[in-house]
Backbone as XML, in Angstrom:
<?xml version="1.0"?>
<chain id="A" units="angstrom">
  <residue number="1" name="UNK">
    <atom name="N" x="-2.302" y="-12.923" z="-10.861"/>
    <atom name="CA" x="-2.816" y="-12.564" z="-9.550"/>
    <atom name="C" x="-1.784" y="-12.817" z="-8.446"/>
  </residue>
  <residue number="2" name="UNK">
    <atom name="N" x="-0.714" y="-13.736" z="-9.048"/>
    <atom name="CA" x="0.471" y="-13.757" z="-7.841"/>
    <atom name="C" x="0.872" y="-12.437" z="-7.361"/>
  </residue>
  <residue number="3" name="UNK">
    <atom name="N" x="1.322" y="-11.693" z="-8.013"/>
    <atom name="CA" x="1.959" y="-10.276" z="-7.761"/>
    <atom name="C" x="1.047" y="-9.932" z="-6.833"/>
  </residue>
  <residue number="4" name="UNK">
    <atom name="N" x="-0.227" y="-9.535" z="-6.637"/>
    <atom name="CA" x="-1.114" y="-8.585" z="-5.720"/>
    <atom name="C" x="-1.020" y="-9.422" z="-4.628"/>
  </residue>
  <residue number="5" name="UNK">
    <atom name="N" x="-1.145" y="-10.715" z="-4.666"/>
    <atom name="CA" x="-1.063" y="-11.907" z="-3.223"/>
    <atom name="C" x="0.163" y="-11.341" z="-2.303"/>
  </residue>
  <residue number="6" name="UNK">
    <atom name="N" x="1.080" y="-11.075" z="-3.477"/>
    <atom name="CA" x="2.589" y="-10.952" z="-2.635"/>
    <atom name="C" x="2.379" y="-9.358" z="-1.865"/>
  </residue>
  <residue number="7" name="UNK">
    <atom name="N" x="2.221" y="-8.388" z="-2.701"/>
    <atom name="CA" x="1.818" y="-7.519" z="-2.006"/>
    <atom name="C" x="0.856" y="-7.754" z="-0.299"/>
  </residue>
  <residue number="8" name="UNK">
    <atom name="N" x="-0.061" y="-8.029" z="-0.486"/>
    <atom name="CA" x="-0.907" y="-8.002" z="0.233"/>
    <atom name="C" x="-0.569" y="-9.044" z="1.592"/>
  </residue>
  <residue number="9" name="UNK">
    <atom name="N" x="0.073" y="-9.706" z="1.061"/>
    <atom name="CA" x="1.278" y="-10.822" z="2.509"/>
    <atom name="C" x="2.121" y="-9.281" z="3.133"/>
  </residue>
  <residue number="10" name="UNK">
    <atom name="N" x="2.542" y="-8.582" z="1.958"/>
    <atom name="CA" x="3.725" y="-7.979" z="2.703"/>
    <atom name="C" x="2.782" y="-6.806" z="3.524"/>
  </residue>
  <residue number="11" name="UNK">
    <atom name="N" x="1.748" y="-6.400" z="2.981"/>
    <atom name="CA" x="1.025" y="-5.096" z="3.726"/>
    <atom name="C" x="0.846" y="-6.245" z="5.523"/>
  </residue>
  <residue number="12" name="UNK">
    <atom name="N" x="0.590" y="-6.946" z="5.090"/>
    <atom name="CA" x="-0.449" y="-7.691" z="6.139"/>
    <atom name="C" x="0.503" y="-8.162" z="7.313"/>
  </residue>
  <residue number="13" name="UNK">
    <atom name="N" x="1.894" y="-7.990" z="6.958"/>
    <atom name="CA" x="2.883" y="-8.901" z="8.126"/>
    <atom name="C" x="3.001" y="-7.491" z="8.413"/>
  </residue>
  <residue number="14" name="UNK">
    <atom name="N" x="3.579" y="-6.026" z="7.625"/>
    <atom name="CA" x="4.003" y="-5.407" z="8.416"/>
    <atom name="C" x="2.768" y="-4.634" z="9.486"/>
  </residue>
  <residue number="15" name="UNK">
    <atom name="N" x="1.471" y="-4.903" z="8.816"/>
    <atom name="CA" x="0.351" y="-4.203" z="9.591"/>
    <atom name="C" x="0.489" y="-4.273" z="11.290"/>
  </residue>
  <residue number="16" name="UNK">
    <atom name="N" x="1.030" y="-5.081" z="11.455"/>
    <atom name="CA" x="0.778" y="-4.792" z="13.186"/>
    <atom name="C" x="1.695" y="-3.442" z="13.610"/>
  </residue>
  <residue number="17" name="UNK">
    <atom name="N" x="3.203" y="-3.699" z="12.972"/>
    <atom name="CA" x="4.132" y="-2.402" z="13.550"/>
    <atom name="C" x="3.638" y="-0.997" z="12.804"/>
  </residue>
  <residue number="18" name="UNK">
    <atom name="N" x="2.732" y="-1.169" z="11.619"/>
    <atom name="CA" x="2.228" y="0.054" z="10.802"/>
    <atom name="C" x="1.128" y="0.632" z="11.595"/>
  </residue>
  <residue number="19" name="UNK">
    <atom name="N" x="0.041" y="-0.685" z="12.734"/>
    <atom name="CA" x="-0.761" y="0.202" z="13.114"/>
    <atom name="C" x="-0.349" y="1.197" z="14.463"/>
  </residue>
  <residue number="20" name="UNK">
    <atom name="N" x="0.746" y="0.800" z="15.097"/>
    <atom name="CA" x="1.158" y="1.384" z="16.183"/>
    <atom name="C" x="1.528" y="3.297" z="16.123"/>
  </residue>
  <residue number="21" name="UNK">
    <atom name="N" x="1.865" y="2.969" z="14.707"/>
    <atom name="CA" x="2.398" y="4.740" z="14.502"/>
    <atom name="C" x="1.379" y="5.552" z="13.863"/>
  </residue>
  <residue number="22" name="UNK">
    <atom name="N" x="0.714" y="4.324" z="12.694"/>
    <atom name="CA" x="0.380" y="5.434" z="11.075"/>
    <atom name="C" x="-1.245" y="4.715" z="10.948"/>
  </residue>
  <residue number="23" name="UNK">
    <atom name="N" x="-2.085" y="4.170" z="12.385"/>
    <atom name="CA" x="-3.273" y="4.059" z="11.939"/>
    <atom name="C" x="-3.964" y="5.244" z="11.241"/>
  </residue>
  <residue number="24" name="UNK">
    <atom name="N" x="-4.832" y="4.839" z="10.054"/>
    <atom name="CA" x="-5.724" y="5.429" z="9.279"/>
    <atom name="C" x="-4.895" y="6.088" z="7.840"/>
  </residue>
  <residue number="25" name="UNK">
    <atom name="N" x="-3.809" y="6.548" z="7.979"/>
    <atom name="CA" x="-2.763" y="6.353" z="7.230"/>
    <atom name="C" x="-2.769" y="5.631" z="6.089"/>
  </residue>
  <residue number="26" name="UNK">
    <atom name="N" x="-1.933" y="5.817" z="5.001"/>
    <atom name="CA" x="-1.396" y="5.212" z="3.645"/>
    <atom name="C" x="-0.707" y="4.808" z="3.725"/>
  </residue>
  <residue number="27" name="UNK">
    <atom name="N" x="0.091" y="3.482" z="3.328"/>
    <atom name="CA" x="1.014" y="3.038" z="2.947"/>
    <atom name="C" x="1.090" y="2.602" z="1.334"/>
  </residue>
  <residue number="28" name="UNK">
    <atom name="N" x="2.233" y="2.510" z="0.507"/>
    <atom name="CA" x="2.295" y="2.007" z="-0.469"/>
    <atom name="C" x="3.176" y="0.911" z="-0.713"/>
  </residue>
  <residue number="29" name="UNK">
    <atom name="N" x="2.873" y="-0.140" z="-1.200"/>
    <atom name="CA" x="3.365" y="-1.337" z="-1.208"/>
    <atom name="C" x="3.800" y="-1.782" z="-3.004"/>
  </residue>
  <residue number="30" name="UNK">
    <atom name="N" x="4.954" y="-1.785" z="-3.361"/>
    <atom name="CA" x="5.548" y="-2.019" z="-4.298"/>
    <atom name="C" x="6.817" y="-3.340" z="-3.940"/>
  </residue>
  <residue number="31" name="UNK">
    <atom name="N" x="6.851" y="-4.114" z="-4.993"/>
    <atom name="CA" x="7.713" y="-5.109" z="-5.244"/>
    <atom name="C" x="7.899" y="-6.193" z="-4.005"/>
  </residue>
  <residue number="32" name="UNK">
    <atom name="N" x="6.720" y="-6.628" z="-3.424"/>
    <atom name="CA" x="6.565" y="-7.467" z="-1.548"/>
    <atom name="C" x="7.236" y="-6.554" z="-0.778"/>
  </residue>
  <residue number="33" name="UNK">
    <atom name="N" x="6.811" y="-5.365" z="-0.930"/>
    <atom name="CA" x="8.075" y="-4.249" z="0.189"/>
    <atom name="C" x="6.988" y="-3.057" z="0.349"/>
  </residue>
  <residue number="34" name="UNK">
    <atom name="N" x="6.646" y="-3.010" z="1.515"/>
    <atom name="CA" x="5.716" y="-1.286" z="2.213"/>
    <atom name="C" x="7.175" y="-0.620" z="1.995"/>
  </residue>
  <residue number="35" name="UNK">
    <atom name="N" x="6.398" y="0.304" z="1.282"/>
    <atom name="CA" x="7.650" y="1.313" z="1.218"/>
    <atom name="C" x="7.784" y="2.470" z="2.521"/>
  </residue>
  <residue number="36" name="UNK">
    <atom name="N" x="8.899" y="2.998" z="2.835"/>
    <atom name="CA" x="9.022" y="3.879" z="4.429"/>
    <atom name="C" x="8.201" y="4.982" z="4.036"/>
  </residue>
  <residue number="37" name="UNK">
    <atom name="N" x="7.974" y="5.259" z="2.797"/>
    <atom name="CA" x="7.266" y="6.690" z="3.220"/>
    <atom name="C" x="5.450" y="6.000" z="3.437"/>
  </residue>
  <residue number="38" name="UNK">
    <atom name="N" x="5.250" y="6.917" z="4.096"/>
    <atom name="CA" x="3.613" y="6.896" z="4.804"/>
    <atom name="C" x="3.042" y="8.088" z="4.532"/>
  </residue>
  <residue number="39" name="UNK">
    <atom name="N" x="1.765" y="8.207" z="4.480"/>
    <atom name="CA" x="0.996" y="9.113" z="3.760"/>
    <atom name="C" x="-0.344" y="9.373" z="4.803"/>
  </residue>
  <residue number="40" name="UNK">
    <atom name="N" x="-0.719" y="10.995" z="4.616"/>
    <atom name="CA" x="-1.702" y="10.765" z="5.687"/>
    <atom name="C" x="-3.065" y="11.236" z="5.327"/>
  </residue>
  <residue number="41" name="UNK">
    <atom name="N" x="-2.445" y="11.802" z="3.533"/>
    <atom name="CA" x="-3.842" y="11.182" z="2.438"/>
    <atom name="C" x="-3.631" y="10.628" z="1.569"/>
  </residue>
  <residue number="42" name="UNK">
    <atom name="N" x="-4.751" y="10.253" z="1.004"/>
    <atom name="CA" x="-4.926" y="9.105" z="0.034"/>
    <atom name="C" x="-3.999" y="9.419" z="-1.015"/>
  </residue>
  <residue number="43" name="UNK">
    <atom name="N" x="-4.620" y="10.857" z="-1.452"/>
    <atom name="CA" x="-4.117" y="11.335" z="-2.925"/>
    <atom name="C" x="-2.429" y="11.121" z="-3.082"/>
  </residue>
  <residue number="44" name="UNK">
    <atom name="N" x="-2.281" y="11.796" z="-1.812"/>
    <atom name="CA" x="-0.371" y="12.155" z="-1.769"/>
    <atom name="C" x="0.609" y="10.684" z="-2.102"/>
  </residue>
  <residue number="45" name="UNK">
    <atom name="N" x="-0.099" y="9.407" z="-1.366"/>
    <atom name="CA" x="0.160" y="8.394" z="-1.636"/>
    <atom name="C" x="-0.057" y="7.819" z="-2.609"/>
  </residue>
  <residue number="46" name="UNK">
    <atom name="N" x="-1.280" y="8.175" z="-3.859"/>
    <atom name="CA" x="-1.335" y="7.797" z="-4.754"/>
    <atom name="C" x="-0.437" y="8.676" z="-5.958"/>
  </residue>
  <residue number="47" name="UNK">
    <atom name="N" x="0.134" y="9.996" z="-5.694"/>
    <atom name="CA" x="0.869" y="11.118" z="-6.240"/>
    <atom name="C" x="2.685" y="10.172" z="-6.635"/>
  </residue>
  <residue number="48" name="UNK">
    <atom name="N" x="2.401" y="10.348" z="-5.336"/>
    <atom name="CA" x="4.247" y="9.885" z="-4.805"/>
    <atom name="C" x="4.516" y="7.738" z="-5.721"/>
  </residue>
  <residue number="49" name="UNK">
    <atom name="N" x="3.249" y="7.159" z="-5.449"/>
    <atom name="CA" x="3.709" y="6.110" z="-5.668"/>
    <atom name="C" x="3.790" y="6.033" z="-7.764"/>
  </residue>
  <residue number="50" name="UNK">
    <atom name="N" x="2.747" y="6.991" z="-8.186"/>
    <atom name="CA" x="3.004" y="7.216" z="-9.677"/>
    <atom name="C" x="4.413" y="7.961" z="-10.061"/>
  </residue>
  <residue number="51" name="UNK">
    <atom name="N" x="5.217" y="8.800" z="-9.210"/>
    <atom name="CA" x="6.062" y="9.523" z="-9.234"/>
    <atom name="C" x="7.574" y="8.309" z="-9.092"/>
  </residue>
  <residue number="52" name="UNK">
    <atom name="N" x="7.449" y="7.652" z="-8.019"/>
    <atom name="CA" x="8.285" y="7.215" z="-7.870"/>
    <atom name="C" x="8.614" y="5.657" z="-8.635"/>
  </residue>
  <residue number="53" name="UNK">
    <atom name="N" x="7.645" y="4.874" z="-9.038"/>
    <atom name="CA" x="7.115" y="3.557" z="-9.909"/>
    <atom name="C" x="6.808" y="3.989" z="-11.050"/>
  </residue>
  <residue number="54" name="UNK">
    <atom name="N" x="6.094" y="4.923" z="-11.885"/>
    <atom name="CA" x="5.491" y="5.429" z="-13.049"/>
    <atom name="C" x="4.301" y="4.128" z="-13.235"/>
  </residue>
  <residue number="55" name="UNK">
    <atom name="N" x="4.770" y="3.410" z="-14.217"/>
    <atom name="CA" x="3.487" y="2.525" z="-14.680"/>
    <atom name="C" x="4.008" y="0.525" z="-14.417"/>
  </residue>
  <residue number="56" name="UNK">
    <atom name="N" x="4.733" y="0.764" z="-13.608"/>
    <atom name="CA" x="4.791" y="-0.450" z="-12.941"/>
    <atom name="C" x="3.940" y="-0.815" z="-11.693"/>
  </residue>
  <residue number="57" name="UNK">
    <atom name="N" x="3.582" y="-1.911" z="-11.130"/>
    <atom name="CA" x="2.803" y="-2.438" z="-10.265"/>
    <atom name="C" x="3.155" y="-1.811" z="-8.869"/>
  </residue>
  <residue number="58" name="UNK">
    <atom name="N" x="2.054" y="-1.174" z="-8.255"/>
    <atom name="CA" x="2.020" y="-0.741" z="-6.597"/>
    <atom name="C" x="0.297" y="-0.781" z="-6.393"/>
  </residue>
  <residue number="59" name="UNK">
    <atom name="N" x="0.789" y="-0.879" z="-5.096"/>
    <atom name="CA" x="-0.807" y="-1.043" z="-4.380"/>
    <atom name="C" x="-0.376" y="0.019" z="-3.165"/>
  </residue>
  <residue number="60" name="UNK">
    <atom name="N" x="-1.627" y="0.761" z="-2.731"/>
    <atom name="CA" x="-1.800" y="1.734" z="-1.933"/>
    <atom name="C" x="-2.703" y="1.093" z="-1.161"/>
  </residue>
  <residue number="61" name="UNK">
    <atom name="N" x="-2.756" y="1.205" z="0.064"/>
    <atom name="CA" x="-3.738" y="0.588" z="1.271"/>
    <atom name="C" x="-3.506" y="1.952" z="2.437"/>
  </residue>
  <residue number="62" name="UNK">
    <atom name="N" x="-4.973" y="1.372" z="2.897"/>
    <atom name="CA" x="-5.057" y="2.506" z="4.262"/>
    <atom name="C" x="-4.648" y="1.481" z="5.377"/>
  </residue>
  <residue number="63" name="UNK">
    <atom name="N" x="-3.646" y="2.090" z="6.278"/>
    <atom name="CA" x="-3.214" y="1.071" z="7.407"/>
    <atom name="C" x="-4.617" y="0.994" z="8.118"/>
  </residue>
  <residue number="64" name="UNK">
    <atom name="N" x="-5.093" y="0.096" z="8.837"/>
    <atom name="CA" x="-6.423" y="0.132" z="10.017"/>
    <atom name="C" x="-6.355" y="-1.379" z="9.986"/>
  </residue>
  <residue number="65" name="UNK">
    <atom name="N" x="-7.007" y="-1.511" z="10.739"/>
    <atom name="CA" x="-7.547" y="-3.055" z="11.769"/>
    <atom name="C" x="-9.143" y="-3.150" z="11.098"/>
  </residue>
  <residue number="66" name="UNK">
    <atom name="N" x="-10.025" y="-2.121" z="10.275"/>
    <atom name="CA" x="-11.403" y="-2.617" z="10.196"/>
    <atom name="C" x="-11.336" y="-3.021" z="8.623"/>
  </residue>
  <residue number="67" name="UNK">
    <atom name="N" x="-12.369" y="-4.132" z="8.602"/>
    <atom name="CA" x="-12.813" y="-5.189" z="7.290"/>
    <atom name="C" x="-12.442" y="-4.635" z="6.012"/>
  </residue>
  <residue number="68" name="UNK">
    <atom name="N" x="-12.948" y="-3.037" z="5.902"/>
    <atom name="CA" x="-12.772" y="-2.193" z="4.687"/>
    <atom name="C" x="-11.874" y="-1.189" z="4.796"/>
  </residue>
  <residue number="69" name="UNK">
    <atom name="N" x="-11.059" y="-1.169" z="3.856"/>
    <atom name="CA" x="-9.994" y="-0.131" z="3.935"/>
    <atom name="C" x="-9.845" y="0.153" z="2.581"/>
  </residue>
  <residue number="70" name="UNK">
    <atom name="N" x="-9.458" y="1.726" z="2.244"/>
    <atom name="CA" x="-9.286" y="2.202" z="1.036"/>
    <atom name="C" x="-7.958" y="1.694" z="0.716"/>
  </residue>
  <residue number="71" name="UNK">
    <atom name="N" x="-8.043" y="1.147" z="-0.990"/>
    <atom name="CA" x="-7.046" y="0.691" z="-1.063"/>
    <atom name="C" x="-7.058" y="1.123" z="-2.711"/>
  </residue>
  <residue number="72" name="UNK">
    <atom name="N" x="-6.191" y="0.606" z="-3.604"/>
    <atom name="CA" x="-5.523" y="1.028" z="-4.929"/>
    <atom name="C" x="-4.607" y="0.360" z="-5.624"/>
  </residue>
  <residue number="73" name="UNK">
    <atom name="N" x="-4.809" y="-0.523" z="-6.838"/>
    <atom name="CA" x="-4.049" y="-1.535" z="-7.206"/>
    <atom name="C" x="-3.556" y="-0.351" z="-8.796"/>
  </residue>
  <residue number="74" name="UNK">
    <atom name="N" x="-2.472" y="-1.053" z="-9.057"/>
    <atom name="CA" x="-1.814" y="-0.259" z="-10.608"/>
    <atom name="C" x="-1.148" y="-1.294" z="-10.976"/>
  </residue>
  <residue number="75" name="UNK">
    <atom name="N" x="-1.526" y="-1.920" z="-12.022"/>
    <atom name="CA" x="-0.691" y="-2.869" z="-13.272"/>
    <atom name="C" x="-1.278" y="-4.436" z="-12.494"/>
  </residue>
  <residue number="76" name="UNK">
    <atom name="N" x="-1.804" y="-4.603" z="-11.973"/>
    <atom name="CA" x="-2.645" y="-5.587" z="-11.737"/>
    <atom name="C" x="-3.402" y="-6.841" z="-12.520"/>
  </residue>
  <residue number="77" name="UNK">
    <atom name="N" x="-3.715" y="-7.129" z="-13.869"/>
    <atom name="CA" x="-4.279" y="-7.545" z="-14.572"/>
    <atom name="C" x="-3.826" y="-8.597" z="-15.062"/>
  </residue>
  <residue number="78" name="UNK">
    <atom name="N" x="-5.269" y="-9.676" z="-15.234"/>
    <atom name="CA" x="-4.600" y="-11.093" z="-15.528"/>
    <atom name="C" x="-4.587" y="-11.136" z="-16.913"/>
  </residue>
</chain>
């Protein structure tokens, strides 16, 4: 469960400068690193991050400020 923690530090520090441009938006978060590309659907972000990672660990999150946000874990498991 370390790996997704680390992710989710890194979504969460860059969230303030992510919500200024790309609220509601995708980001994908691989290796403690939001990656630069941004997505402005779900799918494309979930397309691109299988394309570019294959079957190694990424998490997809919707940038926003509210409680629930669509999000997407891959290789995750304890």
């Amino acid at each position: 469960m370390l790996e997704f923690q680390t992710e989710v530090q890194a979504f969460e520090a860059a969230l303030p400068r992510l919500l200024e441009r790309y609220d509601g938006q995708y980001a994908v978060i691989h290796a403690g690193k939001v990656q630069s590309q941004i997505f402005p659907i779900y799918e494309k972000a979930l397309d691109w991050a299988y394309e570019t990672f294959g079957l190694e660990q990424f998490f997809v999150k919707q940038i926003g400020d509210q409680a629930h946000s669509t999000h997407f874990m891959r290789g995750f498991a304890e």
